[in-house]
N, C-alpha and C positions, 0 to 999 in steps of 0.2 A: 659553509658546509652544505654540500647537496644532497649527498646520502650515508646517512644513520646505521653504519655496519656495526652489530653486536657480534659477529661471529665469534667462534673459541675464544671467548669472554668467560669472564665468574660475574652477573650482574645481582645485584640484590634489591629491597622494593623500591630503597630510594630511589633507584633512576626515574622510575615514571612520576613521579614526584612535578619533574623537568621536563616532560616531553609535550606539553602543555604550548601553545604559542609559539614553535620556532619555527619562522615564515624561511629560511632558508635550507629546511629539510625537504628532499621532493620524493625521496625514497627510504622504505623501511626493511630494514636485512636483521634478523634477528641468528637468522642461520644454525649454528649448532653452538649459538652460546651456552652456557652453564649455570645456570639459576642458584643463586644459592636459598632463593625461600623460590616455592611452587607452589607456594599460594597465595597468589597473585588471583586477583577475583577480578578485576575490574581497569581497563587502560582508559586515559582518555588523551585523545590525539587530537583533539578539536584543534582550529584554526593553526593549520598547518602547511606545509607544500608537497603533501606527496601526495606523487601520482601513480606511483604501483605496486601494489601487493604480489607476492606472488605464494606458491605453495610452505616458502621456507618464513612469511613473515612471523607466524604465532606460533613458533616451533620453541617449547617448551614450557608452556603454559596451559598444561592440562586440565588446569581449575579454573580458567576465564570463563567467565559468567555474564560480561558486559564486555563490549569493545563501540566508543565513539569516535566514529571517522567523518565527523562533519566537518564543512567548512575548509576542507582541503581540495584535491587538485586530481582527483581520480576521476579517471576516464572509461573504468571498463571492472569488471566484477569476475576473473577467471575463471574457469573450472577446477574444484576442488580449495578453493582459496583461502578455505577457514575448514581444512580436512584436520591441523594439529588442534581443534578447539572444541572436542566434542561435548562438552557441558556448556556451549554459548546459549542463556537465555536471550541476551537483548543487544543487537546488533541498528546504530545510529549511522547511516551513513550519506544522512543527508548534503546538500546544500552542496555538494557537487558536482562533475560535469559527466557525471555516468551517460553514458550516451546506451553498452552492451553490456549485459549480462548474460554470459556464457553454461549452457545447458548443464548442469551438476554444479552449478556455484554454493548452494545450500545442501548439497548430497551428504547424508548420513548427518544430519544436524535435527536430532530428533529432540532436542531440550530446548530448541530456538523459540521463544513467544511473541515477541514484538519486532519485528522489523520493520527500520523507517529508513523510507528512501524517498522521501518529499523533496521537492527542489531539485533536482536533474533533468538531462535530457532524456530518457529511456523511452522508448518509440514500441517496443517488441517485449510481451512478457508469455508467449506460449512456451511451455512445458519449462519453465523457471520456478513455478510455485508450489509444484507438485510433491505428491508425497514429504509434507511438512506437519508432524503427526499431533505439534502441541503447539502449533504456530495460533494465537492468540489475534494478533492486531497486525498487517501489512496493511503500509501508510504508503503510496503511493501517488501521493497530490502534487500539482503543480511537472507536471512530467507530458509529455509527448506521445501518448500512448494516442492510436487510432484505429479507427474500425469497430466492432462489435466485442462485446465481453461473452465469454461462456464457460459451460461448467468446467472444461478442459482444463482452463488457466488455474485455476484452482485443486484439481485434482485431485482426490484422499487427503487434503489439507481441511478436515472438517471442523477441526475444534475451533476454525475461526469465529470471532465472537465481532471484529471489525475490518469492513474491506474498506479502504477510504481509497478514490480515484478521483476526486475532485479536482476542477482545473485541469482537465487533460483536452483529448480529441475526440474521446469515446462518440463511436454513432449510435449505438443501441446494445439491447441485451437480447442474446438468440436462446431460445427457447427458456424453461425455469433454471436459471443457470444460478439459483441460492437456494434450493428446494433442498439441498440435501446436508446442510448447516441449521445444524439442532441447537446449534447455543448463537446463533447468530445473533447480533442487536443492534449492529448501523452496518449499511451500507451506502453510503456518500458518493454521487454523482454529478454534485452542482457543477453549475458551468462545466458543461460537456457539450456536444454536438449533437444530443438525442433529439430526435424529431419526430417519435411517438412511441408507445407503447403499446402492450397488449396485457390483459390481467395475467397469462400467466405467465411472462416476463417475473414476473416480484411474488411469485408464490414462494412458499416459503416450507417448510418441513411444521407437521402440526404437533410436534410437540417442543416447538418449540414458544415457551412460555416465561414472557410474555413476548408479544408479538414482535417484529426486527421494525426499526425505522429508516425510512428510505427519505434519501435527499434530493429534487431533481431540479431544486434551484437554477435560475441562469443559464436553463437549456431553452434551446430555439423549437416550440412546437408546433406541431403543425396538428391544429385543433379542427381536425374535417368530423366526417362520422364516425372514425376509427379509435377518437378519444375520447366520444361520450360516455364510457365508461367509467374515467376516471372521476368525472363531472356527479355521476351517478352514485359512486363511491361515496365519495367524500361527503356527499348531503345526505346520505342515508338513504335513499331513493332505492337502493336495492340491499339483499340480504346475498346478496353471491362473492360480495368480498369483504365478510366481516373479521374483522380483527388487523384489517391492513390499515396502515400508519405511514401514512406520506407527512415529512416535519414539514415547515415553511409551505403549504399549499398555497399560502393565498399569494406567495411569489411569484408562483406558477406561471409561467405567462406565453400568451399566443402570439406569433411570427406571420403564420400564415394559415389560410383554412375558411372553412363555411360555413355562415351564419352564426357560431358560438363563438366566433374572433372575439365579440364584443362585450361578452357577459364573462362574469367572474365565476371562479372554477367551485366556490362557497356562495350558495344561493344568499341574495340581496348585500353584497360584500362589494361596496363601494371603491372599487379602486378604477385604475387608468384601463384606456380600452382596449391596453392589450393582455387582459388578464384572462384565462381562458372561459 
């Protein structure tokens, strides 16, 4: 069986019970079946074979809460995709081959908090993440993304509390692009392609309390004059970035650059000499 048609069906909750594991589903048609319970809070579709969703998939399930689409076989996130779902808080759709996410994919998904999409190929996230008014945690790691991150990508999506992009292509962050995430608390950029900073890159909104923690593990820096600041930070050597939290500093490490290649980014902190 290749695709799972419910259409003008009577389904009740047993069925998802079953829909757990079957590697020869590649498509999901819910269409205009007929529910006999509608409160249904929660699918899970993990390890499966499908590869397309489209507007008719969660069509009558106006009380889904959670939908897990990991570990299947989808290639693309369309516009409007999850329009029959408007109480979705927690949307998994990791550990597949998402390559596109199409502009209004998340449109009018105002209960959404956790979205993970860890494990794809996603290359492009402007104007995807926007206006997301209770979005929580977007997981984002291990994914394809490149070039610069900025406030844009994120847009009236302020309640985030975690932006995770770890493992990606990212080059830098343009201007204060978390400055205005009052509950924020990690933003995760290890292993990226950052190859410097500026302090107010990772400024932050001041009331947000207590402070966000930044992660910039496993990026390639280039520790000339333009990062002795962070150097400066981190020892306490200055009062102009108090309350900033970089985790893992002492992993920090230099690629290329002048004279501070060789010293560690935590004054007398014994490590290999490409520590900053």
């Amino acid at each position: 069986m290749e695709v799972l048609v419910l259409g003008s069906t009577r389904v009740g909750d047993s069925i998802w019970n079953h829909l757990y594991d079957l590697p020869t589903i590649h498509e999901l048609q819910l269409g205009n079946c007929s529910l006999t319970y509608i409160n249904i809070t929660v699918m899970d579709l993990r390890h499966n074979r499908i590869s397309k969703l489209d507007k008719k998939s969660f069509v009558g399930l106006p009380n889904l809460a959670g939908i897990n689409l990991s570990w299947n076989k989808l290639t693309a996130l369309r516009r409007n995709v999850f329009q029959n779902s408007p109480n979705l808080e927690l949307l998994q759709v990791s550990n597949n081959d998402i390559k596109l996410i199409e502009g209004d994919a998340f449109k009018n998904m105002s209960k959404l908090k956790w979205l993970l999409l860890k494990h794809n190929n996603i290359k492009n996230i402007a104007y995807i993440f926007t206006n997301m008014l209770s979005l929580l945690q977007l997981d984002l790691g291990y994914n394809k993304l490149d070039g610069p991150i900025h406030a844009g990508h994120f847009y009236n999506s302020f309640a985030l509390q975690q932006i995770i992009l770890n493992n990606n292509h990212v080059t830098g962050i343009v201007g204060s692009a978390f400055s205005n995430f009052q509950h924020l608390e990690i933003v995760d950029l290890k292993y990226n392609n950052i190859s410097s900073l500026q302090p107010y890159n990772i400024n932050f909104s001041p009331l947000t309390i207590p402070p966000p923690v930044f992660y910039f593990r496993g990026n390639r820096f280039n520790c000339d004059c333009h990062l002795t600041w962070m150097r400066q930070c981190l020892n306490r050597w200055t009062d102009s970035c108090k309350g900033l939290e970089i985790d893992e500093f002492e992993f920090v490490l230099c690629y290329s650059g002048y004279k501070i290649r060789k010293y560690s980014l935590i004054k007398n902190a014994k490590l290999g000499e490409n520590a900053v």
